[in-house]
C-alpha positions as CSV (number, residue, x, y, z in Angstrom):
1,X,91.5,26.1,7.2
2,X,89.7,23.1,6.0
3,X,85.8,23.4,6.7
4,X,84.6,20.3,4.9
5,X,82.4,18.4,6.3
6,X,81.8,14.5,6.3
7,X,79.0,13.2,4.4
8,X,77.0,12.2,7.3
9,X,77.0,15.0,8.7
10,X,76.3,17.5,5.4
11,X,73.8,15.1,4.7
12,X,71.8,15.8,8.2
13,X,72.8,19.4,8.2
14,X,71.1,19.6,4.6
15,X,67.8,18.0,5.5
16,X,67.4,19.3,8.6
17,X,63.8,21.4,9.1
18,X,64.0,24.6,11.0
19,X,60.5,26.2,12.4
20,X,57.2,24.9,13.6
21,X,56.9,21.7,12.7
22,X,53.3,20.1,11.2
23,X,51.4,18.0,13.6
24,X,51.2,14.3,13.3
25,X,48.4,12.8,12.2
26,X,47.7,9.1,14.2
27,X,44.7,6.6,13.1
28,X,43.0,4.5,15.2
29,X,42.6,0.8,13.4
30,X,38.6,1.5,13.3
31,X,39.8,4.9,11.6
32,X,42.1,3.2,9.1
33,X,39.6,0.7,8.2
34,X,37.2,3.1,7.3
35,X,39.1,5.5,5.5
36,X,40.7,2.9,3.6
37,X,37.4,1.3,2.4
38,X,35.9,5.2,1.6
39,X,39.5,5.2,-0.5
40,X,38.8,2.4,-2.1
41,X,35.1,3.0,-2.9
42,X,33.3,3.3,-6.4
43,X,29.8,4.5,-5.4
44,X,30.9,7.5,-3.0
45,X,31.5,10.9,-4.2
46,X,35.0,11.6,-5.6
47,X,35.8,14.2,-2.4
48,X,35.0,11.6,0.2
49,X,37.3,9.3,-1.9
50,X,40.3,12.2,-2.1
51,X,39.3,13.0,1.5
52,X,39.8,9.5,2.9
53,X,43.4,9.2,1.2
54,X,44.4,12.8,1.9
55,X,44.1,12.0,5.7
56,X,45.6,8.2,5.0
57,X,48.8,9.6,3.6
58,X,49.2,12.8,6.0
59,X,49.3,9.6,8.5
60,X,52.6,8.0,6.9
61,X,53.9,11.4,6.0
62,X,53.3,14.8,7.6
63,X,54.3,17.1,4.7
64,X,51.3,18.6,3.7
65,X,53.2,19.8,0.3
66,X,54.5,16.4,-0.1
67,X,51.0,14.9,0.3
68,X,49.4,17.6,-1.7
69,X,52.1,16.5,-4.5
70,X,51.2,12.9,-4.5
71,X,47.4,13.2,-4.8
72,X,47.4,16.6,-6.7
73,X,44.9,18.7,-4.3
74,X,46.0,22.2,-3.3
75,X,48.2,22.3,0.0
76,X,45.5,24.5,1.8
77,X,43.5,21.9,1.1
78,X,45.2,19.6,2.6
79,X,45.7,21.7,5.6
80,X,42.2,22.5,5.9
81,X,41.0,18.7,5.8
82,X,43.7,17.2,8.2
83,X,43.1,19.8,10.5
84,X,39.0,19.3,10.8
85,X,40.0,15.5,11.0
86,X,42.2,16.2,14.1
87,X,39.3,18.0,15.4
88,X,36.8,16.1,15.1
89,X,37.6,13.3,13.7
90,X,35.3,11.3,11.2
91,X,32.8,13.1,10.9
92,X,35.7,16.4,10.3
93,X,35.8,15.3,7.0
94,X,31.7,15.8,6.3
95,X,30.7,18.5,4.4
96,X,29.8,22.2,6.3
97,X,26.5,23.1,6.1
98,X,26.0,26.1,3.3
99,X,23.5,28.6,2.7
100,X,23.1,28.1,-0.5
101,X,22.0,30.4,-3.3
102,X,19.1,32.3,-2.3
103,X,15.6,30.7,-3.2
104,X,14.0,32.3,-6.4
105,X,10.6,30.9,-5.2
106,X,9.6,32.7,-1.9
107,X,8.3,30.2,1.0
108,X,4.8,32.6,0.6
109,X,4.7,31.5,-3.2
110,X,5.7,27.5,-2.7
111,X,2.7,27.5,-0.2
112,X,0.1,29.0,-2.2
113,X,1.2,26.2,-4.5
114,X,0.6,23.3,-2.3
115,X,-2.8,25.1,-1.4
116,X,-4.0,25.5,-5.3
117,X,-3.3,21.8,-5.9
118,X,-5.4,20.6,-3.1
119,X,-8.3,22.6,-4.6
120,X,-10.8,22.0,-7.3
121,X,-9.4,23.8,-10.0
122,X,-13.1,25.1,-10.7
123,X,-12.5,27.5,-7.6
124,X,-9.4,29.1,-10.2
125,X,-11.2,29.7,-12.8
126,X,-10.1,26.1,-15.0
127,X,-13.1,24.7,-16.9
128,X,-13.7,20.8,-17.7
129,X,-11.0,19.5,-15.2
130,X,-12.0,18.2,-12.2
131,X,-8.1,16.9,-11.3
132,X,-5.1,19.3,-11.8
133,X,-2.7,18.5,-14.3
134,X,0.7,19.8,-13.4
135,X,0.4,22.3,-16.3
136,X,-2.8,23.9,-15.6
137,X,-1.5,23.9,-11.9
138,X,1.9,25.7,-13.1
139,X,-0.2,28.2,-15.2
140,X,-2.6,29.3,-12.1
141,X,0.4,30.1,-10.2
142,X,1.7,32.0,-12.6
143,X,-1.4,33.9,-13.5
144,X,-1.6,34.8,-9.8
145,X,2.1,35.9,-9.3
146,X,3.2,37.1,-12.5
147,X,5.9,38.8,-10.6
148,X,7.8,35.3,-10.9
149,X,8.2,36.3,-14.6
150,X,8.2,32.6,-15.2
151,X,7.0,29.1,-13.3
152,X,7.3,26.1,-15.1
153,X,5.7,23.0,-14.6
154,X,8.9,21.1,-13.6
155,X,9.2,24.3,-10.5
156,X,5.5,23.0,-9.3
157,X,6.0,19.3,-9.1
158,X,9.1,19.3,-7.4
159,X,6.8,22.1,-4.6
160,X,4.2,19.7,-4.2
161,X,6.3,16.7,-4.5
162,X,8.2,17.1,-1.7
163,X,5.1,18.3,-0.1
164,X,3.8,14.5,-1.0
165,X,0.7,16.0,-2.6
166,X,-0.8,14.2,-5.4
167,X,-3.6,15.8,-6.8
168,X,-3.5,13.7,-9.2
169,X,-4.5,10.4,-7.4
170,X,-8.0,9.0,-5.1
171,X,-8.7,6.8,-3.2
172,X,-12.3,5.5,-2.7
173,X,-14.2,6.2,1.0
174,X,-17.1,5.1,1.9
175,X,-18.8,5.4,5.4
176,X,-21.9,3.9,7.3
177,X,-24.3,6.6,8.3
178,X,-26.1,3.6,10.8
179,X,-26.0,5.2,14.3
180,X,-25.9,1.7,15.3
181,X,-23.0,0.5,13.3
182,X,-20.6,-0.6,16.4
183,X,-23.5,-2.4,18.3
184,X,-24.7,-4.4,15.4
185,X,-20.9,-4.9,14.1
186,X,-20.3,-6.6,18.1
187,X,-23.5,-8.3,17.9
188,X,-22.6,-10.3,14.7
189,X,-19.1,-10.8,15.4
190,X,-20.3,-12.2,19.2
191,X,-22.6,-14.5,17.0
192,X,-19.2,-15.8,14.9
193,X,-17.2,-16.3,18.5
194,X,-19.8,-17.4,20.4
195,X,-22.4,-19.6,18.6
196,X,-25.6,-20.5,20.8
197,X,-25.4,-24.3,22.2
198,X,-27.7,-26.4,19.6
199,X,-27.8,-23.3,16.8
200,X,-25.7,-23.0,13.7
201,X,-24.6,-19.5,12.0
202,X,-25.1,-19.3,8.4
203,X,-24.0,-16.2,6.1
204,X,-26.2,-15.7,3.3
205,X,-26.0,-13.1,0.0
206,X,-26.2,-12.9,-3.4
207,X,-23.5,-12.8,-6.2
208,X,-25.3,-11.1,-9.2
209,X,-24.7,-10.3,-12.9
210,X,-22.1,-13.3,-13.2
211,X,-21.3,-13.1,-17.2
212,X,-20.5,-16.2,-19.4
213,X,-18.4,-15.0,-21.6
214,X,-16.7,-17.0,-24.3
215,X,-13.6,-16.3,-26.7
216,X,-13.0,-16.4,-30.5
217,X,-10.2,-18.0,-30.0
218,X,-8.3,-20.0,-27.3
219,X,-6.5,-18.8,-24.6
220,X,-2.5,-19.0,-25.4
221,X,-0.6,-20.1,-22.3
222,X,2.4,-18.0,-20.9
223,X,5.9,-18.9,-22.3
224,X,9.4,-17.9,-21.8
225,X,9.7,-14.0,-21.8
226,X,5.7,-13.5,-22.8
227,X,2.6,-13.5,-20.5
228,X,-0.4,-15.1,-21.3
229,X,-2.5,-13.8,-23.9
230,X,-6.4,-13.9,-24.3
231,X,-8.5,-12.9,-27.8
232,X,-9.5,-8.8,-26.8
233,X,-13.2,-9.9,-28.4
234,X,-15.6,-12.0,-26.3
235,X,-19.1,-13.7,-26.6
236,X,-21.5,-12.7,-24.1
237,X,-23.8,-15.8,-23.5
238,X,-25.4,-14.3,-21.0
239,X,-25.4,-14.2,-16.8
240,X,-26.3,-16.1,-13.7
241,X,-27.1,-15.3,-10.1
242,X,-26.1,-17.2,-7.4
243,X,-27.8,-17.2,-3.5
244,X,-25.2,-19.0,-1.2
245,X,-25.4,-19.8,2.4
246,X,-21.4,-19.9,4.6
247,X,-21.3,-21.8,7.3
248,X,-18.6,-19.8,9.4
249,X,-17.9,-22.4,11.5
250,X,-17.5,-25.6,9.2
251,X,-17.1,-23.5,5.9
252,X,-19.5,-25.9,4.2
253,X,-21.3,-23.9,1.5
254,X,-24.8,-24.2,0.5
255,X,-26.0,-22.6,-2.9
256,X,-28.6,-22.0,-5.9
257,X,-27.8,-20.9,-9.2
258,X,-30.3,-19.7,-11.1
259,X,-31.3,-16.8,-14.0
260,X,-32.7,-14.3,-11.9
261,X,-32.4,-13.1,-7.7
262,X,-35.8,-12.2,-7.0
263,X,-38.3,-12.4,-3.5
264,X,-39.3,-15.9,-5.0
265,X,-36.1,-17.1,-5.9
266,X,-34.9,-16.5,-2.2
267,X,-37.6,-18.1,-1.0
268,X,-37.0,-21.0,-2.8
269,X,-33.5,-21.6,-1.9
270,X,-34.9,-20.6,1.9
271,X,-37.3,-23.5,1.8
272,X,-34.2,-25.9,0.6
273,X,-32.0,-24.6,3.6
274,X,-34.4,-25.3,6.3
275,X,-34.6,-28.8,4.8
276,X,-30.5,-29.0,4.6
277,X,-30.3,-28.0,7.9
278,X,-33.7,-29.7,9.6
279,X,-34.5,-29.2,14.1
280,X,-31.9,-26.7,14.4
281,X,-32.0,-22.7,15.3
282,X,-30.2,-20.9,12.4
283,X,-28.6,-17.4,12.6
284,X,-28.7,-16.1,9.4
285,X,-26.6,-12.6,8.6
286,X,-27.0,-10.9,5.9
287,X,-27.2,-7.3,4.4
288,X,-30.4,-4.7,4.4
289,X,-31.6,-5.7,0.2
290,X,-35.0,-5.0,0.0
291,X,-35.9,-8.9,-0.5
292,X,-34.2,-9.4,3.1
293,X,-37.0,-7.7,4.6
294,X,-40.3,-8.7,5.2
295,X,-42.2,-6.4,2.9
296,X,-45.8,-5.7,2.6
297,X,-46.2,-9.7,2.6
298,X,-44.7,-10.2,6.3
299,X,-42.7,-13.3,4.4
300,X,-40.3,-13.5,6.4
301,X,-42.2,-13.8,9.7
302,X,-44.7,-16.2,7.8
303,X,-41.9,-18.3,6.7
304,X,-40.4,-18.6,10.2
305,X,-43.4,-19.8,12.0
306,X,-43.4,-22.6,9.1
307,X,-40.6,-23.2,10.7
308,X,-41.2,-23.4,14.3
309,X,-39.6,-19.9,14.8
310,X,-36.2,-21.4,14.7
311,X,-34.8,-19.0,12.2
312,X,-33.0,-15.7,13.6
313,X,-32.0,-12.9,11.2
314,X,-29.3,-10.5,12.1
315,X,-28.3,-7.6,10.0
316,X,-25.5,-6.0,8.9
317,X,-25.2,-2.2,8.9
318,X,-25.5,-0.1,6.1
319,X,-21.9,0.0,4.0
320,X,-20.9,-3.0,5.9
321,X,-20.7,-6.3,3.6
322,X,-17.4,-7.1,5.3
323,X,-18.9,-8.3,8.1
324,X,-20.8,-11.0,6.1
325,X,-18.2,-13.6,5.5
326,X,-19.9,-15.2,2.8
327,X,-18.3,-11.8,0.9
328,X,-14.7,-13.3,1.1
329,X,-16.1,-17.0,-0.3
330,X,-17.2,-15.1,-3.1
331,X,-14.0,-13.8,-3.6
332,X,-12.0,-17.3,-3.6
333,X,-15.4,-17.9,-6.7
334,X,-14.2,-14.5,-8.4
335,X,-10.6,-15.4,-8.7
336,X,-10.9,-19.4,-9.2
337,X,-13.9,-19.6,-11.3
338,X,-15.3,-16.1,-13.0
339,X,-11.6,-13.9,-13.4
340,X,-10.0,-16.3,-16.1
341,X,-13.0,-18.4,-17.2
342,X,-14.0,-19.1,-20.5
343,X,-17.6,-21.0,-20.7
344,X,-19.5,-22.1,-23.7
345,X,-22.9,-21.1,-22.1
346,X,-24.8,-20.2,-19.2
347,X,-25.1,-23.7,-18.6
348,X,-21.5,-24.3,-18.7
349,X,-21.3,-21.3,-16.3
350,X,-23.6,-22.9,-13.8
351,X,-22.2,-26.1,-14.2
352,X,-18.2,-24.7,-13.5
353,X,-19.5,-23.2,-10.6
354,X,-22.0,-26.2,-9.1
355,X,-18.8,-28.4,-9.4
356,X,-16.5,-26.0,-7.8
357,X,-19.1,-25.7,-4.5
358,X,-19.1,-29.8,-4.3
359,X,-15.2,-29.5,-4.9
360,X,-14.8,-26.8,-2.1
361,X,-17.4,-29.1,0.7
362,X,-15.7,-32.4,0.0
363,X,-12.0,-31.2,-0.3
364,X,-11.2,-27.2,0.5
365,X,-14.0,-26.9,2.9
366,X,-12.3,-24.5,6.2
367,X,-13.6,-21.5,8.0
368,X,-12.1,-18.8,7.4
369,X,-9.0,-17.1,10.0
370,X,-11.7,-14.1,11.3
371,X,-9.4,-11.4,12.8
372,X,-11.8,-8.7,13.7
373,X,-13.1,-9.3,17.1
374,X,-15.8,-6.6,16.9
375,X,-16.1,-3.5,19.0
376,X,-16.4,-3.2,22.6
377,X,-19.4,-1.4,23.6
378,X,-19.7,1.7,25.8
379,X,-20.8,0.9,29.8
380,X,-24.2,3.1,28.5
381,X,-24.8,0.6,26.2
382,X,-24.5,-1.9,27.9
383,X,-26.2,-0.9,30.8
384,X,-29.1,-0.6,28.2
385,X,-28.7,-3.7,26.5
């Protein structure tokens, strides 16, 4: 009996699979594209890259031996991952969320931590420190919980960082104990917006304790690859003071430089501004120094009816020299002028400074973009006002 088969059909009945077979696995395009750029990609991890081509190649074949084979992962593996993909997809091929090993620093522990370092460390016991080093802070835990056995410094910054405390760090804060700091604030900044017909607003301070100070040696220009560089060692040839009046309005700046900022030197340059600025009402803000008062003398009331009462003072609140815009021209002086300077002499000083103001009247002259509007006052005080 001849039982021989032709080679077509040995060759079907040889590679012919019996039993369940494995599902297909079908990619959208907007799959494909994705998985083949995770694939392809240097900066993820290397099991989203053996993830992405697992799931690519169980696509084109569904043998997850075969496939397991080609990219060397275990064949549950492979099973596992192609079946979370047909499942859910995308985001099938994430990681699970695990518990983890359990936490060696208890919860109670990791909070008394972030408590101690937003103490003084005078309430633990640690002398001469007023900040916490991460040391001392790592110590006092320890001290207090020697349960723990150990608690490094390392263990407490990574507590309090991620708690995003920095004992470490502050920041300055100052506050106005005026009870009438929003109505005087809204009166002023009423002034800026809304000037009286006929009147002009001028802001007037002082800018003390400007130094002269000279070099050794000259100043070496930045270059290629290097900064700047000035001589550490400087010649103090002494300081100036300077009493300047802000037009808000025009920006036109009115100043006297002199040696000292005394009652009589304010005077003096008050006399010369009612003579710049001759048959018009002035507003005049400034802060509370004592020389802005009237004093035993009454000088300022004497000096207005001098001057036909036409002078109006307004003043700031306590803590408040932001409100006086003069404060921000004496900034543009600071960083144009005084920051980088090198002068010779007072004189020098005075003269760098004198030429700047006629520079800034004839060709920089501009008020200043005031954003604060001031604050709205209660219906009470208004009602009062």
């Amino acid at each position: 009996l001849d039982v021989s088969l032709s080679p077509d059909l040995s060759h079907g009945m040889l590679t012919r699979r019996y039993g369940p077979q494995p599902p297909e696995v079908t990619l959208t395009p907007e799959q494909r594209t994705e998985l083949e750029r995770r694939a392809s990609s240097y900066s993820l991890p290397k099991r989203d890259v053996d993830r992405a081509e697992v799931v690519i190649r169980l696509s084109d074949n569904p043998s997850p031996s075969e496939v397991a084979r080609s990219t060397g992962c275990d064949v549950k593996t492979v099973r596992l991952h192609r079946d979370r993909f047909l499942a859910e997809g995308l985001p099938g091929l994430d990681d699970r969320p695990r518990s983890g090993r359990p936490p060696v620093i208890s919860l109670e522990v990791r909070y008394e931590t972030i408590k101690t370092a937003c103490a003084k460390p005078s309430e633990f016991g640690v002398q001469y420190r007023d900040i916490w080093t991460i040391e001392e802070l790592a110590r006092v835990v320890l001290d207090r919980h020697p349960e723990l056995g150990t608690f490094s410094p390392s263990t407490a910054w990574r507590i309090i960082s991620r708690a995003d405390v920095k004992p470490h760090q502050e920041e300055m804060w100052l506050h106005s104990p005026d009870p009438e700091f929003k109505a005087k604030v809204a009166a002023i900044c009423e002034i800026y917006l809304k000037v009286p017909p006929g009147s002009i607003i001028l802001c007037i301070d002082e800018k003390t304790g400007m130094q002269a100070l000279g070099r050794f040696y000259d100043v070496k220009p930045a270059t290629e690859h290097r900064p700047g560089r000035r001589d550490a060692d400087y010649i103090r040839h002494g300081t100036r003071s300077m009493i300047a009046a802000f037009n808000p309005h025009s920006g036109r700046v009115f100043a006297h430089i002199g040696a000292t900022r005394k009652a009589d030197d304010l005077m003096a340059f008050m006399e010369d501004l009612a003579r710049e600025y001759p048959g018009v009402d002035i507003y005049v803000v400034w802060d509370n120094l004592n020389i802005h008062h009237g004093g035993r003398s009454d000088r300022w009331t004497e000096f207005n009816k001098r001057h036909g009462d036409r002078f109006h003072f307004l003043y700031t609140p306590l803590h408040a020299s932001w409100v006086n815009q003069v404060e921000s021209w004496f900034a543009i002086v600071q960083r144009r002028i005084l920051r980088h300077g090198v002068f010779e002499s007072v004189e020098d000083l005075g003269a760098r400074i004198r030429g700047f103001i006629d520079y800034w009247n004839s060709m920089a002259c501009r008020p200043f973009r005031w954003k604060f509007k001031g604050y709205p006052l209660d219906c009470s005080e208004r009602a009062a006002a």
